[in-house]
C-alpha positions, 0 to 999 in steps of 0.5 A: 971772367978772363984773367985780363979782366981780374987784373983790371978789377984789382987795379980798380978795387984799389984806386977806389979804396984810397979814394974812398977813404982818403977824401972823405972827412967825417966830420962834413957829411952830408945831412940826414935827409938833405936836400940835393939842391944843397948836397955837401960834396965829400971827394973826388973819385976817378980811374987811374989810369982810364983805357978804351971804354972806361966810365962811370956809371950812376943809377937814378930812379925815375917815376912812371911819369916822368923822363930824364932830360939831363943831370948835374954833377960836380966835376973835378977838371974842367979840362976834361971832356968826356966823349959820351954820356949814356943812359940805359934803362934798368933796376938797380943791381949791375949796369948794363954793358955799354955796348947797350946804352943810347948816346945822349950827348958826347963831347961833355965838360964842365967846371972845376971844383964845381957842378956842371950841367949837361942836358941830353939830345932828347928827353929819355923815358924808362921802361924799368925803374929807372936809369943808369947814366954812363960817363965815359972817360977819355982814353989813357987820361989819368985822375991825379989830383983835385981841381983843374989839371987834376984828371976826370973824376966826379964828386961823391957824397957820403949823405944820403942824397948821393946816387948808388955808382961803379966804375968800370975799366971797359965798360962790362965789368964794374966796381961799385963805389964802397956802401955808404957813399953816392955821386954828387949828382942832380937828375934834370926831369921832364913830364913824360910825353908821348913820343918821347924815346923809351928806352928798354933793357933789351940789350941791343941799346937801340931806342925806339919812338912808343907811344908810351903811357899806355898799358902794356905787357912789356918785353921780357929780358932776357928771352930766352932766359937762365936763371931769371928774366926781368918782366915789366908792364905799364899802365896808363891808369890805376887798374886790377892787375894779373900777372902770372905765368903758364905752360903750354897746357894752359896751366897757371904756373906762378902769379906775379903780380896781382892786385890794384896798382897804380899809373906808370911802369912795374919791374917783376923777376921770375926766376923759373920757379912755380908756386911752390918754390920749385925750378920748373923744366926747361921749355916755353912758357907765357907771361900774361897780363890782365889788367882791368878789360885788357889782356895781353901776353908774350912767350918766354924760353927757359933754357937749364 
């Protein structure tokens, strides 16, 4: 990480840290349990100052039958108009880069001091677990105050209805928002359809038109790989599931699945170990899934 890039993290670190403890009034939190439909927005966050490619970014988990149509949120200024929302598929942990992302809407705004709705171009289905929505912020715009005039920001809640967030000054590095507190966000879901645009994590962010809900062996990624790629396959119905890992002598290296599992999408990691706990060589190894009559497998490339 570059020396710019530091600078810019501990710029974010300490906006959120007011920010996060400033807005925040302990005796309104959010309910235990509460319903987002009624969910008690707590404060405001944003970035000071925002530059190219500055943006939020929120991870919303979606079923293996369903497909994100748009979202809601509570939006400080409705002065503000974003350029870009998008979405990337993926686990939660770290947001993709922005650079891999699908735009789903641009020129967003909304209310202020109240929730807003955008509904996306298409309805998006996931490969993975689910998405991150990226919101970018309009460049040298400046998040000063609650209400209008008051910059972009979003709503956070500090119930447990709140989505896991970051900011992020470029769109490649991210600031997670302080443990315990969520954007105020409503995902909008449709039924999962054929046809729909399915979005992998492949790191290109090009969408593509699969026929989704069949069973299949998705595209591992990385690939090539160091230390650990991410597996994921789908079914269209319950079945007897195998997933495991061989060399190129045919040997069953390590099983990663294995068992009935039901309809929808199903997220692996493997770390480049065996059974046993051992770091295998580098080399070319296969993923292969069986499950119930059909069998289907991919080629990996571990590089140490």
């Amino acid at each position: 990480m570059t020396k710019k890039t530091i600078m810019t993290l501990i710029v974010l670190a300490t906006v959120l840290g007011p920010a996060a403890q400033g807005l925040c009034d302990p005796a309104g939190l959010g309910k235990p349990g509460q319903n987002p439909a009624t969910m008690k927005v707590d404060g405001i966050m944003g970035l000071h100052p925002a530059q190219e490619n500055s943006c939020f970014a929120i991870w919303i988990p979606v079923a293996g039958d369903q497909a994100l149509k748009g979202i809601e949120w509570y939006n400080n200024d409705g002065s503000v108009i974003f350029p870009e929302v998008l979405v990337q598929s993926g686990s939660e942990g770290y947001p993709v880069q922005i650079s891999g992302a699908q735009t789903v809407a641009r020129d967003v705004s909304g209310a202020s001091e109240a929730w807003s709705k955008v509904e996306f171009e298409q309805a998006v289905a996931s490969s993975r677990k689910g998405f991150y929505v990226l919101i970018t912020v309009p460049e040298d715009s400046r998040n000063t105050a609650q209400g209008f005039g008051g910059g972009p920001g979003l709503g956070y809640t500090t119930g447990k209805e709140g989505f896991t967030g970051w900011l992020s000054s470029d769109g490649q590095d991210w600031v997670r928002v302080k443990e315990g507190y969520g954007f105020a966000v409503r995902p909008i879901f449709v039924d999962r359809e054929e046809g729909m645009l399915e979005k992998s994590a492949d790191g290109a962010g090009s969408g593509q038109n699969l026929q989704i809900l069949e069973t299949r062996l998705n595209p591992a990624y990385p690939n090539p790989f160091n230390p650990r790629t991410s597996l994921s396959f789908s079914l269209k119905d319950a079945a007897q599931v195998d997933l495991s890992i061989y060399n190129l002598k045919g040997e069953k290296v390590a099983t990663l699945a294995s068992g009935q599992y039901p309809r929808g999408t199903h997220d692996f990691t493997w770390a480049g170990k065996n059974t046993r706990g051992r770091q295998v060589a580098s080399g070319v190894y296969f993923a292969r899934l069986k499950a119930g009559q059909l069998t289907m497998s991919q080629r990996l490339v571990l590089i140490q």
